[in-house]
N, C-alpha and C positions, 0 to 999 in steps of 0.2 A: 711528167706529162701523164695527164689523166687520161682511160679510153673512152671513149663515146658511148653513147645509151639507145638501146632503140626504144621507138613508140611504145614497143612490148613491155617493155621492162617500167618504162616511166608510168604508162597507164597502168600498170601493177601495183608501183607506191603510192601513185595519186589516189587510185581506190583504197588503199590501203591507210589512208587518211597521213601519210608522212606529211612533216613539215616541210620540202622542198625549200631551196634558191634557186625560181627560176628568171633567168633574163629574156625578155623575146627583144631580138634586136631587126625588129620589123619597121614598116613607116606607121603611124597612125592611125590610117584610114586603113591597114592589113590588120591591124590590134580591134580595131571599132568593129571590124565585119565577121572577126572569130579570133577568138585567145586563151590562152591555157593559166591565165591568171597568174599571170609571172609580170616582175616590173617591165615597164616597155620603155629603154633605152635605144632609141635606130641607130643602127651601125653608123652612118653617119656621125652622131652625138655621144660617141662612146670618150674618144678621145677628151674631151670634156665634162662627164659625166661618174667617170668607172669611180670617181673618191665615192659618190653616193653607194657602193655598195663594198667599199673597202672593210667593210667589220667581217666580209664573209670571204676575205681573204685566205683563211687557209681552212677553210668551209667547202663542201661540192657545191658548186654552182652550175645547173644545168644550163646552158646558152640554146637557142631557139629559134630557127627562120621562118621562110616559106617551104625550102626544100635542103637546108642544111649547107650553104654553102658560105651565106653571110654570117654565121654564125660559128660557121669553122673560120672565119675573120676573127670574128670576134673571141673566138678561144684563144689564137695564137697571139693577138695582143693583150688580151690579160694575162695569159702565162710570161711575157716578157715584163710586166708589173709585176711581178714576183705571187701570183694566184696559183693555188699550188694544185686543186682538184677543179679544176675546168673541166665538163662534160657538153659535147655535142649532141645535140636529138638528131639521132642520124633521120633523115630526109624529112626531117622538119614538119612543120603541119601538114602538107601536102599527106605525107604519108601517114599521118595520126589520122587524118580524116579516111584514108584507103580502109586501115583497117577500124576506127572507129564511129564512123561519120560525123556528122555534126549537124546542128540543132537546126541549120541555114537550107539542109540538103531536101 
């Protein structure tokens, strides 16, 4: 079990130009309106969708909400697919936007 990430730290590697896996398991029109440029899977659509990013299987994969809750979903069911570094953005964009704002604000 991997431990979670906060805004701090991700906004750290993203400036830092890392290659991230990021998932946002948001709806569409929360991806359309602000996104962190990670694939957009909705919780919803995971159960059907997780082979699209099975090569990053035993890769970190950061997962990604509105406030971290759907996406601490979606951690626990990819670690049950055998994903070995699942990372949660702790409170999700909500809070990337607290401390970073965004382009919309």
């Amino acid at each position: 079990m991997s431990t979670d990430i906060s805004v701090i730290e991700f906004k750290k590697r993203l400036d830092a130009g890392e290659n991230l896996n990021i998932v946002d398991v948001r709806e569409s029109y929360e991806f359309e309106e602000f996104n962190l440029n990670g694939l957009l899977i909705p919780l919803g659509d995971l159960p059907g969708r997780w082979e699209e990013i099975s090569e990053w299987k035993d890769q970190e994969i950061i997962v990604h909400c509105k406030s971290g809750a759907r996406s601490g979903t979606a951690k626990l069911f990819l670690e049950q697919l055998g994903f070995t570094q699942v990372r949660n953005l702790l409170g999700g964009v909500l809070d990337y936007k607290v401390h970073f704002g965004s382009d919309e604000d």
